[in-house]
C-alpha positions as CSV (number, residue, x, y, z in Angstrom):
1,X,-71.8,-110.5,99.0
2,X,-68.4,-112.1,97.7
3,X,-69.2,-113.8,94.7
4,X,-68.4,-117.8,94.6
5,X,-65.6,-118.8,92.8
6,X,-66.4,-121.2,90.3
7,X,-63.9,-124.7,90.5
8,X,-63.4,-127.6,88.5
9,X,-65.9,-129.4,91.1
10,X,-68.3,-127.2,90.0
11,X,-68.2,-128.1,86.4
12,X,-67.6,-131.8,86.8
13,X,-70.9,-131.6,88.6
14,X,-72.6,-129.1,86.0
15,X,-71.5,-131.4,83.9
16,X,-72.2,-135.1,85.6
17,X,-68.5,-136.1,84.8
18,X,-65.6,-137.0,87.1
19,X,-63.4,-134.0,88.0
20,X,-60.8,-136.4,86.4
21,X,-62.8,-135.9,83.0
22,X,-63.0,-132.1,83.0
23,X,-59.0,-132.0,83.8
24,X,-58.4,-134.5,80.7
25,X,-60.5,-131.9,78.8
26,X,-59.0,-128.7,80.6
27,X,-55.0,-130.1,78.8
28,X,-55.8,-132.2,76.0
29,X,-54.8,-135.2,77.3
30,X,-56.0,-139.0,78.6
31,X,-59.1,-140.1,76.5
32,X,-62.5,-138.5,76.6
33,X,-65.7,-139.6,74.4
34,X,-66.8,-137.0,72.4
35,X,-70.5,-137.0,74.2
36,X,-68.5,-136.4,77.8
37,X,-65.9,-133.9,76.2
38,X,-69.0,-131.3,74.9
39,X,-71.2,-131.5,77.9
40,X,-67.9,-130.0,79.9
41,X,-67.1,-127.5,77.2
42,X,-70.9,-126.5,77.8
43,X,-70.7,-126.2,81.5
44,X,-67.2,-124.4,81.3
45,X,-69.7,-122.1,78.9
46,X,-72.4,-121.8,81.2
47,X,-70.2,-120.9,84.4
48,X,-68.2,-118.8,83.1
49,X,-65.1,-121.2,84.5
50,X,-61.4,-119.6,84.2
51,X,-59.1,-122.6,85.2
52,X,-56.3,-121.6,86.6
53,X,-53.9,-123.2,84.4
54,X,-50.8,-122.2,86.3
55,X,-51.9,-123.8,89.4
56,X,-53.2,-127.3,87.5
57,X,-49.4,-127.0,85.8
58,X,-47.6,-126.9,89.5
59,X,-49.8,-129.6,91.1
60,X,-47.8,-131.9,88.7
61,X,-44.6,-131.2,89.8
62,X,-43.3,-131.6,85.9
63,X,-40.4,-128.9,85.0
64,X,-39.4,-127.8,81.6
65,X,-36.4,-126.1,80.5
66,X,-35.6,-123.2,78.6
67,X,-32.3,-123.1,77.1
68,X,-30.0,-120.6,75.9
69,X,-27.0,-120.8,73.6
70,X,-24.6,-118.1,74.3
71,X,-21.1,-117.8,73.5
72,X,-19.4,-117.9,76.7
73,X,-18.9,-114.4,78.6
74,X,-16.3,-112.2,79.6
75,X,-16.3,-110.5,82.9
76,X,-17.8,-106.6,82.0
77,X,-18.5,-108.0,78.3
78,X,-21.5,-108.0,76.3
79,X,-22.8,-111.6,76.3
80,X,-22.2,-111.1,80.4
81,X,-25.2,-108.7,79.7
82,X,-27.5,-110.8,78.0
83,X,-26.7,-113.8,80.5
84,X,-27.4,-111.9,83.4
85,X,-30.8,-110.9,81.8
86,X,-31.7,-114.8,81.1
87,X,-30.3,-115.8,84.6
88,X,-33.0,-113.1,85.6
89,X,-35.6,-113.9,83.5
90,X,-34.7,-117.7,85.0
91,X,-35.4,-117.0,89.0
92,X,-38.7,-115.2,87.9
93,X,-40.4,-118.3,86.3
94,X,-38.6,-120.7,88.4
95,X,-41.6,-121.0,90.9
96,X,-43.4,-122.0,87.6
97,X,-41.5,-125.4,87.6
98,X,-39.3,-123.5,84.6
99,X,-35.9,-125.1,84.6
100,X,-32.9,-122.5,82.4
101,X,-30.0,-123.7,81.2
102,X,-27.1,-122.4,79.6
103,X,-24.9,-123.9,77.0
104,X,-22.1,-121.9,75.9
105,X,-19.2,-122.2,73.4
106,X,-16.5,-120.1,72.0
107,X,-17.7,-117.2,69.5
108,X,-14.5,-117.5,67.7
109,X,-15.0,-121.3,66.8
110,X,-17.9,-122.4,65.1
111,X,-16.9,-126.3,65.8
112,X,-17.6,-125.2,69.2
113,X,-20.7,-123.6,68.4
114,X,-21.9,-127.0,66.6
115,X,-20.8,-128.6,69.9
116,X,-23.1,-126.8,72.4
117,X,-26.1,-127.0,69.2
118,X,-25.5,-130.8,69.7
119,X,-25.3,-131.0,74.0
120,X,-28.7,-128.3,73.7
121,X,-30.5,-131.1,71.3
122,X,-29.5,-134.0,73.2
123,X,-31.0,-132.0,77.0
124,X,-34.6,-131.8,75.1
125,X,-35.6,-128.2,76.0
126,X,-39.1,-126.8,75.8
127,X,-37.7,-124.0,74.3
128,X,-34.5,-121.9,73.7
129,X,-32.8,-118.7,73.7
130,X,-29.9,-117.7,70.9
131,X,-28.4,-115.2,69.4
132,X,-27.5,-116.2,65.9
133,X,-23.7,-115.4,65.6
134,X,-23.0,-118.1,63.3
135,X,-25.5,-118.1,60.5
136,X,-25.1,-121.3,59.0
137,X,-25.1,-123.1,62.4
138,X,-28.2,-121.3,63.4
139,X,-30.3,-121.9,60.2
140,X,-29.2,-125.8,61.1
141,X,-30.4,-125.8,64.3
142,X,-33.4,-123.7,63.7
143,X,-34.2,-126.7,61.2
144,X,-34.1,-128.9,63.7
145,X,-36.1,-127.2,66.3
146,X,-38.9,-126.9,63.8
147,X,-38.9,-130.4,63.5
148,X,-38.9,-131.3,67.4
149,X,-41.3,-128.6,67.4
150,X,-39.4,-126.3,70.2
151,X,-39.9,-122.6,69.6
152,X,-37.0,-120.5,69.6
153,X,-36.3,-116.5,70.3
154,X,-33.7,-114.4,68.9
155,X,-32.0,-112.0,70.8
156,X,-29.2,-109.4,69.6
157,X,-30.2,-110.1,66.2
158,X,-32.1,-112.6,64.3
159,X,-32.2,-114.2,60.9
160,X,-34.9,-114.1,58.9
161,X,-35.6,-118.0,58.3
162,X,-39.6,-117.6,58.8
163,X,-39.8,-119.9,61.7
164,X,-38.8,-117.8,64.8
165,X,-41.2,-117.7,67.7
166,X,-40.2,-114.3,68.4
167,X,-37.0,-111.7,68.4
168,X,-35.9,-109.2,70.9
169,X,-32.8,-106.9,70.3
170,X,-32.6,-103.8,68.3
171,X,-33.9,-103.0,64.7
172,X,-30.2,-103.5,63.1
173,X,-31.0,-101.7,60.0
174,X,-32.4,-98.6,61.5
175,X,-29.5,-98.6,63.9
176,X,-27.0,-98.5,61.5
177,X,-29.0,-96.0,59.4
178,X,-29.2,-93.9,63.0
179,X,-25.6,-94.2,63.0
180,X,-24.7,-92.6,60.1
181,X,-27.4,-89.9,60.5
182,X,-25.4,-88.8,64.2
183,X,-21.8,-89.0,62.7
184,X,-22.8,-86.6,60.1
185,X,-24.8,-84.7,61.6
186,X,-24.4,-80.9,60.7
187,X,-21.4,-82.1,58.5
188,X,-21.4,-80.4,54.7
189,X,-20.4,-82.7,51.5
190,X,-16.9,-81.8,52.3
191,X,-16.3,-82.7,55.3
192,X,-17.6,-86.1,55.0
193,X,-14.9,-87.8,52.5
194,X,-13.7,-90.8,54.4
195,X,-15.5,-93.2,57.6
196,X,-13.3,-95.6,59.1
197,X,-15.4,-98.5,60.4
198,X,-13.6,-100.5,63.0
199,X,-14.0,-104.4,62.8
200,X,-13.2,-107.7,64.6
201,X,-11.6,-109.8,63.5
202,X,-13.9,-113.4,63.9
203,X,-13.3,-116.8,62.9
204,X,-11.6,-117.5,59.9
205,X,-14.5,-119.6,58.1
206,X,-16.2,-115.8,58.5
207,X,-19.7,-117.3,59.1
208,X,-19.6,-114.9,62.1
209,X,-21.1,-111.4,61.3
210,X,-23.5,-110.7,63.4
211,X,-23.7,-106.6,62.7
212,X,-23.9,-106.9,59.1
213,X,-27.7,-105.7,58.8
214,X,-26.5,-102.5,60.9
215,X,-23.1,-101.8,58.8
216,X,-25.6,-102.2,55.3
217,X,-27.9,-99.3,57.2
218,X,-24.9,-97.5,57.8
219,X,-23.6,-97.5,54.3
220,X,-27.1,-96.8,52.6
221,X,-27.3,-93.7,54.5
222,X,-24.2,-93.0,53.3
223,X,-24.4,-93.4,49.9
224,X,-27.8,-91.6,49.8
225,X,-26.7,-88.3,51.3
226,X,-22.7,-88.8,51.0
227,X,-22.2,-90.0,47.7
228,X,-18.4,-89.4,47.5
229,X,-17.6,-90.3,50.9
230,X,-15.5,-93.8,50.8
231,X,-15.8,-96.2,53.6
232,X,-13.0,-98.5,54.7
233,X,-12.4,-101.1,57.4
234,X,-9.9,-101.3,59.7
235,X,-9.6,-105.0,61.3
236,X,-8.3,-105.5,64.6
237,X,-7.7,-109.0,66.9
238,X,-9.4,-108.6,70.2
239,X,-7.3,-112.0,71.5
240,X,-4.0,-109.9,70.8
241,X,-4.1,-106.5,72.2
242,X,-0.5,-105.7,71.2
243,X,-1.8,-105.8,67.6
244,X,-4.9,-103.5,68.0
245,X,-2.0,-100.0,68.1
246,X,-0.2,-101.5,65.1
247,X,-3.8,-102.1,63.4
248,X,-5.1,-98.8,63.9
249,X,-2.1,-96.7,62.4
250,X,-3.9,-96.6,59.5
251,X,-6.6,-93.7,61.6
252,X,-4.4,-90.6,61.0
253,X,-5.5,-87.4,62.4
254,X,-6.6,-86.4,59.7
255,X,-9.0,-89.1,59.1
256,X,-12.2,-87.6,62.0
257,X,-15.0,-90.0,61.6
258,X,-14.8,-93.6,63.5
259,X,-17.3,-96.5,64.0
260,X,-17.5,-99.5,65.5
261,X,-20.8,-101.3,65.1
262,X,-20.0,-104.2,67.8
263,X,-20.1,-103.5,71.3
264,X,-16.2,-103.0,72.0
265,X,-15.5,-99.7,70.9
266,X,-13.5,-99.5,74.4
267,X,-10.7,-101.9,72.6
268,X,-9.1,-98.6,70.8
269,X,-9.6,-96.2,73.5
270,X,-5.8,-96.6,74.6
271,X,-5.2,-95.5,70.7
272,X,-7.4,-92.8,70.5
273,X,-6.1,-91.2,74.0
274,X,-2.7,-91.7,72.7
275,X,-3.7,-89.8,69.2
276,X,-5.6,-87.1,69.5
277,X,-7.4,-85.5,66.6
278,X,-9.4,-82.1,67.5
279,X,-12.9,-82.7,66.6
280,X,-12.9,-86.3,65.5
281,X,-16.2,-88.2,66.2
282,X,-16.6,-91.6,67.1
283,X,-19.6,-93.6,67.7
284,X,-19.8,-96.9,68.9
285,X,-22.8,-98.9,70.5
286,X,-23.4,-100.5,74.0
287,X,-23.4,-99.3,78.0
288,X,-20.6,-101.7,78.4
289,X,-18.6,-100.0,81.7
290,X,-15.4,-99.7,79.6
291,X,-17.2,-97.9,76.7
292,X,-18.9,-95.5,79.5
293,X,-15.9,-94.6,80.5
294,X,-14.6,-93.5,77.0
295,X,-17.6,-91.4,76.5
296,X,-16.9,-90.0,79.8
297,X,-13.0,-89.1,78.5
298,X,-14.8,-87.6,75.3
299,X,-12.6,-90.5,73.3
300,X,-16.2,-91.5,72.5
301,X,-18.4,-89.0,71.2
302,X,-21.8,-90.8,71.3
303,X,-22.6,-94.4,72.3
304,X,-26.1,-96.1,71.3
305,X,-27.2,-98.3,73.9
306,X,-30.1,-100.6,74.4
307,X,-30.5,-101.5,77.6
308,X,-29.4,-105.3,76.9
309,X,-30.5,-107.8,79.6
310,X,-34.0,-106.9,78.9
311,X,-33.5,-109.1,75.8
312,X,-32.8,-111.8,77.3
313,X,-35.3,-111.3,80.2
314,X,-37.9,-111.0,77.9
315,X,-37.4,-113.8,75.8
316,X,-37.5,-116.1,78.8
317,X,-41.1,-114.8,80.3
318,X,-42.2,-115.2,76.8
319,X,-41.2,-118.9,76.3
320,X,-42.5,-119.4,79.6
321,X,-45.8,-118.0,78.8
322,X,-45.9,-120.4,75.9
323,X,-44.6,-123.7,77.4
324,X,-47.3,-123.2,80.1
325,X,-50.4,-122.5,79.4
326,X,-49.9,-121.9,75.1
327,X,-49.4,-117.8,75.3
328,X,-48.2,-116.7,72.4
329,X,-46.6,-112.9,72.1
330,X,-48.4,-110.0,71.3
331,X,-45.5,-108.9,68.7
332,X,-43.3,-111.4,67.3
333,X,-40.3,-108.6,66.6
334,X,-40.0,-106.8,70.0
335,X,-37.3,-104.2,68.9
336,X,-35.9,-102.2,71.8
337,X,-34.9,-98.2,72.5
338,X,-32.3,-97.1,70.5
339,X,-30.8,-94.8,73.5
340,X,-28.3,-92.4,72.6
341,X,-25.9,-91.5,75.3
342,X,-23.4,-88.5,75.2
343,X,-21.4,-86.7,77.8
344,X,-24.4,-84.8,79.0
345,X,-27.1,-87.9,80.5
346,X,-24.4,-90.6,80.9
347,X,-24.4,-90.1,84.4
348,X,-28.4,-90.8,83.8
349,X,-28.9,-93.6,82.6
């Protein structure tokens, strides 16, 4: 025979309390004399009673937001990516009375940053989603989460300010350090004199630098095998495209290794089709479509990828988890694959 579920009714009556009481219990909330509080703790004991703490959360009707602060996406961009995972990670916990929000601002300005910081305060969120582009902002609103007690996940990359709930994105250091490992691969001491990294330029406060962890893995591994090898940056402005060819005249043919440690290593594919160099390698990070299509011309040599709305995705069903019923993460850094994609499984993937 089917074995009888076990209800609230059941303990209230195990218990000789109102099915009011044992709910009060159940969420911490409404008063309960201690005397009436242990003898449901005791029948919950004795039954074996699982409340179903979802269901008890719905019959109230009560919604909570999750909010993420992202700088505001371009079409076939990056942050695009890691929207489209939130919006997803959204319309799954949405039956759940789960509300998402964005609030976005313009990754060039940090004023604008501190903007959407204030609007995402002033809404009250349950909890939030950011990646922290600009460090100084983000310690300042992590401060003030801590204090209104709302947890907050990192995505992309995180700062290490103790108090994050948990991070999801790609272990920076290691894939900087992988990056260097795959440009040099099967290289000898002489061949490896001179990298060229490839950089944006950000705002001009520079509080924006979200890959530095991955560029310092990059030049460790450099300077631990390469010793003589010099590394130098070439800056170019993503808002003025007619300056990116003038920028990158400084990557002769003769200089063969190129990085770019963002996600826009399409921006100097027009360059590098215009100049080739017989076996140059260039390595540069993200399944963007633009940056597929680069590897696909063999302009790119390798791209490391990281399947990027998962982040996002993730970070929402673990907030939710949280918010509703106290669930906290098994892991609090949830690093994802490093993929590397070449000519050969891009069609894969």
């Amino acid at each position: 025979m089917e074995e009888k579920k076990i209800t609230i009714f059941d303990v209230a009556a195990r218990a000789g309390v109102s099915k009011g009481t044992v709910d009060r219990v159940l969420h911490n909330r409404g008063e309960v004399s201690r005397k009436s509080a242990e003898k449901v703790r005791k029948a919950i004991e004795e039954l074996n009673y699982e409340p179903n703490l979802y269901a008890s959360l719905l019959a109230t009707k009560k919604s909570r937001m999750i909010a993420c602060l992202l700088p505001e996406p371009e079409a076939g961009e990056y942050w695009e990516k890691v929207r489209n995972g939130f919006l997803a990670g959204g319309a799954e916990v949405a039956g759940l009375n789960i509300v998402t929000r964005l609030f976005s601002y313009d990754q060039y300005d940090p004023s604008s940053f501190d903007r959407a910081c204030e609007n995402l305060l002033a809404a009250a969120p349950a909890g939030v989603v950011l990646p922290p582009l600009f460090k100084n902002g983000t310690m300042s609103l992590a401060s003030k989460l801590k204090a209104m007690d709302i947890p907050y996940v990192y995505v992309d990359t995180k700062l290490e300010d103790g108090d994050y709930f948990a991070y999801f994105g790609m272990p920076m250091y290691q894939s900087g350090y992988l990056c260097a490992a795959l440009l040099t691969e099967r290289l000898e001491p002489e061949e490896v004199k001179d990298v060229v990294v490839v950089r944006i330029i950000r705002d001009k406060s520079r509080q924006s630098d979200p890959t530095v962890s991955r560029r310092e893995g990059f030049t460790d591994y450099i300077l631990d095998h390469f010793p003589d090898c010099s590394i130098s940056n070439i800056f170019i402005d993503p808002s003025r495209p007619e300056s990116i060819s003038k920028a990158l005249k400084e990557l002769t043919p003769e200089r063969k290794l190129v990085v770019m440690f963002n996600s826009r290593i399409h921006l100097i594919a027009d360059f590098l089709r215009r100049n080739p160099s017989p076996g140059r390698r260039v390595i540069g990070f993200d399944n963007l479509d633009r940056n597929m299509d680069a590897l696909r011309d063999g302009l790119v040599t390798l791209l490391i990828a990281q399947h990027t709305e998962r982040q996002s995705h993730n970070a929402v069903l673990t907030l939710s988890d949280y918010i509703l019923v106290g669930k906290k993460p098994l892991n609090r850094d949830n690093y994802v694959h490093m993929d590397i994609l070449s000519r050969l499984n891009i069609d894969n993937y």
